[in-house]
C-alpha positions in Angstrom: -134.4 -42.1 -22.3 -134.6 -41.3 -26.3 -138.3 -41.2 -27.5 -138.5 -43.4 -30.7 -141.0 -41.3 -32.3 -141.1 -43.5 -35.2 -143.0 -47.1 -35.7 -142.0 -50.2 -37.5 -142.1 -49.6 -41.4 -141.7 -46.3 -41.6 -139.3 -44.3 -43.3 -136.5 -42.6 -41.4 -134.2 -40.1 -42.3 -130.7 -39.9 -40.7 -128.0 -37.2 -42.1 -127.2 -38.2 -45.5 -131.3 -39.1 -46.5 -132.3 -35.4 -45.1 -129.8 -33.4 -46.9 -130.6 -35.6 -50.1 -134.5 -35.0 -49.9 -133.6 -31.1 -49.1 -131.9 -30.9 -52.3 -134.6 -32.7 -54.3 -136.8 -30.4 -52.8 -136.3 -27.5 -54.5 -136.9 -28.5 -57.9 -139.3 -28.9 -60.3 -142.9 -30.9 -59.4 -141.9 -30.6 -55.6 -141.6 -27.0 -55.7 -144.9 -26.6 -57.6 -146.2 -28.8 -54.6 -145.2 -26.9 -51.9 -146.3 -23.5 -53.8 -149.9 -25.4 -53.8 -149.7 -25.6 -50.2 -148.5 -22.3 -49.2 -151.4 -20.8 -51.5 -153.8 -22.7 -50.3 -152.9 -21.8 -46.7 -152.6 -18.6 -47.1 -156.2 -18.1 -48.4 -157.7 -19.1 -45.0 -155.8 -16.4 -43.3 -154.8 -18.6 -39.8 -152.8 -16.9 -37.2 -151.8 -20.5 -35.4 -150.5 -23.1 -37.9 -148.5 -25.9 -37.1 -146.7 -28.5 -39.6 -146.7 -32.2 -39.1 -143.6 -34.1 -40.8 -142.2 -30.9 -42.1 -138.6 -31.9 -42.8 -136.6 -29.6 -43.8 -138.9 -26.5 -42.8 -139.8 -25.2 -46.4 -143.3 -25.1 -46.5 -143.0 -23.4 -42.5 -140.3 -20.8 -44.0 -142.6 -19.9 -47.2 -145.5 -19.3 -45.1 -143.3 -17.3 -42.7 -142.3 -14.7 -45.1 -146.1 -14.6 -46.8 -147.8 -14.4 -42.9 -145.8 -12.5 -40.9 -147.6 -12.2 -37.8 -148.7 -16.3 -37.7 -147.2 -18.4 -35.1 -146.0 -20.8 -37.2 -144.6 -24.2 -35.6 -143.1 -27.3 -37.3 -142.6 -31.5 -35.8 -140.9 -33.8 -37.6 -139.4 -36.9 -36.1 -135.8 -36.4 -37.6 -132.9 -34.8 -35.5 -131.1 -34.2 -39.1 -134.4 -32.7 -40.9 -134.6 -30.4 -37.7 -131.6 -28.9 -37.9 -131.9 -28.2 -41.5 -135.0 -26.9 -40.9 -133.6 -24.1 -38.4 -130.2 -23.2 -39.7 -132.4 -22.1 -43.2 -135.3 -20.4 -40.7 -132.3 -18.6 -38.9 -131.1 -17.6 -42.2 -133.8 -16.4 -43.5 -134.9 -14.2 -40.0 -137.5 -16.2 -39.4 -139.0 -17.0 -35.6 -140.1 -20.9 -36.1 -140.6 -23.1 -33.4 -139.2 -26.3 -34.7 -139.4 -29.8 -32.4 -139.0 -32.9 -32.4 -143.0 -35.1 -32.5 -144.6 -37.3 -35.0 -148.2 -37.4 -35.7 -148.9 -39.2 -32.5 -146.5 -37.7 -29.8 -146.6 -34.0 -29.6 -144.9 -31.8 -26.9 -146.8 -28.5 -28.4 -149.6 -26.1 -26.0 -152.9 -25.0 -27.2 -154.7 -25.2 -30.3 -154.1 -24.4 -33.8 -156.2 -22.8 -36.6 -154.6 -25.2 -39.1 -152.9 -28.0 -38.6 -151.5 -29.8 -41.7 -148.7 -32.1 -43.5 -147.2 -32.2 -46.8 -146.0 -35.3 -48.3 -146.0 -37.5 -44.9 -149.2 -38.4 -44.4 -148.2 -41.4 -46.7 -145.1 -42.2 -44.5 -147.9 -43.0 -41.2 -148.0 -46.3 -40.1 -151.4 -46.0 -38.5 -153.0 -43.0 -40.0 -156.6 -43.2 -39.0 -155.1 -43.2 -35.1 -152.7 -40.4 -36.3 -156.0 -37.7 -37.3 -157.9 -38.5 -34.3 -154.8 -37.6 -32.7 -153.7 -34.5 -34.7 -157.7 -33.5 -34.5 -156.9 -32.6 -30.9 -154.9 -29.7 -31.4 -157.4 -27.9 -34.1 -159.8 -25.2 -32.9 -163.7 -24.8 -33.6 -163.5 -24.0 -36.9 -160.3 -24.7 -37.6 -159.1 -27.8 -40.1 -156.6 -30.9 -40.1 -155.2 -30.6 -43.5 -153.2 -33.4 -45.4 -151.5 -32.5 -48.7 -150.0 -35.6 -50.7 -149.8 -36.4 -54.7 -152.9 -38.5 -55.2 -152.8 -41.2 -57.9 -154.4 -44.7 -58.4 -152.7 -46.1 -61.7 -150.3 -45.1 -64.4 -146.8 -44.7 -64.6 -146.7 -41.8 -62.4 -147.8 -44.0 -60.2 -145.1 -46.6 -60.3 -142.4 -43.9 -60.5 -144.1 -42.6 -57.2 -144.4 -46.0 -55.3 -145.3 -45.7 -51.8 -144.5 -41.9 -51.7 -148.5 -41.0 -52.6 -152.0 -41.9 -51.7 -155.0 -43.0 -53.4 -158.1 -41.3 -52.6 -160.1 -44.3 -52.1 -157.9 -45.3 -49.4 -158.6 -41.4 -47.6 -162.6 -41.3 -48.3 -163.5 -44.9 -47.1 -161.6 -43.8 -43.7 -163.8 -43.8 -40.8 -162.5 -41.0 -38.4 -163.8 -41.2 -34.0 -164.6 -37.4 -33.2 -164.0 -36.0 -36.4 -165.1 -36.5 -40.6 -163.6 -35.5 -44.0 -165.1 -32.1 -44.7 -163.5 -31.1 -47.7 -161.7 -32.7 -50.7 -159.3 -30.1 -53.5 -157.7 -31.3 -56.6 -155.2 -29.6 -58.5 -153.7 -32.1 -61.0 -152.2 -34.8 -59.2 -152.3 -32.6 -56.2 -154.7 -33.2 -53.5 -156.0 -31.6 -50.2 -158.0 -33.8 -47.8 -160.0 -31.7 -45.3 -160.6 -32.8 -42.0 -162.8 -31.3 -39.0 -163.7 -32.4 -35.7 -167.4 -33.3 -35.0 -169.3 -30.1 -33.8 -166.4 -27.6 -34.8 -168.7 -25.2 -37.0 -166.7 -23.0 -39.7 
């Protein structure tokens, strides 16, 4: 039996929408995204990350070459983004565990000294459920981080549609077994924070 990984209303991507978003990818305001996640990453030194909704593998592949001895692994729900994602990690000579998961099924051991996503967060149907969930695999002292383009009005914003949050929505969330510890702002860029309850850093 084929696991539907995905729940009703939201967004899939079959073999023509993932080579499409690969391509958009690596231009312009994306590019500066991902670069904001990699560097912010990369500050807290992990040695365990894992990637939730990571598509086609960039932000895994950048972190591989920057962290060489990190286990790095990556989930997305998309047999097409998965196979992108591997062809460009073998290319590059990279060893990255991609699988198949969403943000509430996960077929991964142990725990993980970061665990984040980078634009998907806003593609969760139930995302309250979703960090409780993902807050399970993070070790004391480790973080649940969720990286999205944050904006409330404008024409950004309507240019953007669904494919953002607004911060509101994030800081009036009311997390079992966990809390928001942190908030970063770069721009429209923004880094929500999230630790377990008792997991000191």
């Amino acid at each position: 039996m084929v696991h539907n990984y995905y729940l009703s209303g939201e967004e899939r991507f079959g073999p023509i929408t993932s080579r499409l978003y690969t391509n958009i990818s690596r231009f312009g305001t994306m590019r500066r995204f991902y670069e904001f996640v990699v560097d912010d990453i990369i500050e807290a030194k992990p040695k365990r990350i894992m990637d939730i909704g990571t598509g086609p593998g960039i932000v895994p592949i950048m972190l591989g070459t920057k962290l060489k001895n990190a286990e790095i692994v990556g989930v997305d729900p998309s047999t097409h983004m998965l196979k992108i994602a591997r062809k460009k990690a073998r290319r590059e000579g990279l060893k990255i565990s991609f699988r198949q998961g969403s943000s509430r099924s996960l077929m991964v051991k142990g725990k993980f000294d970061i665990v984040f996503a980078s634009i998907s967060f806003h593609h969760w149907a139930d995302k309250e459920k979703s960090i409780e969930y993902l807050l399970g695999f993070v070790k004391k002292g480790g973080e649940l981080r969720i990286y999205e383009f944050a904006v409330s009005k404008g024409l950004l914003s309507a240019m953007l549609n669904h494919h953002s949050v607004r911060k509101e929505e994030v800081l009036g969330m009311h997390i079992r077994g966990g809390k928001l510890s942190s908030v970063k702002a770069v721009g429209k860029m923004v880094r929500f924070s999230f630790r377990r309850d008792g997991a000191n850093a």
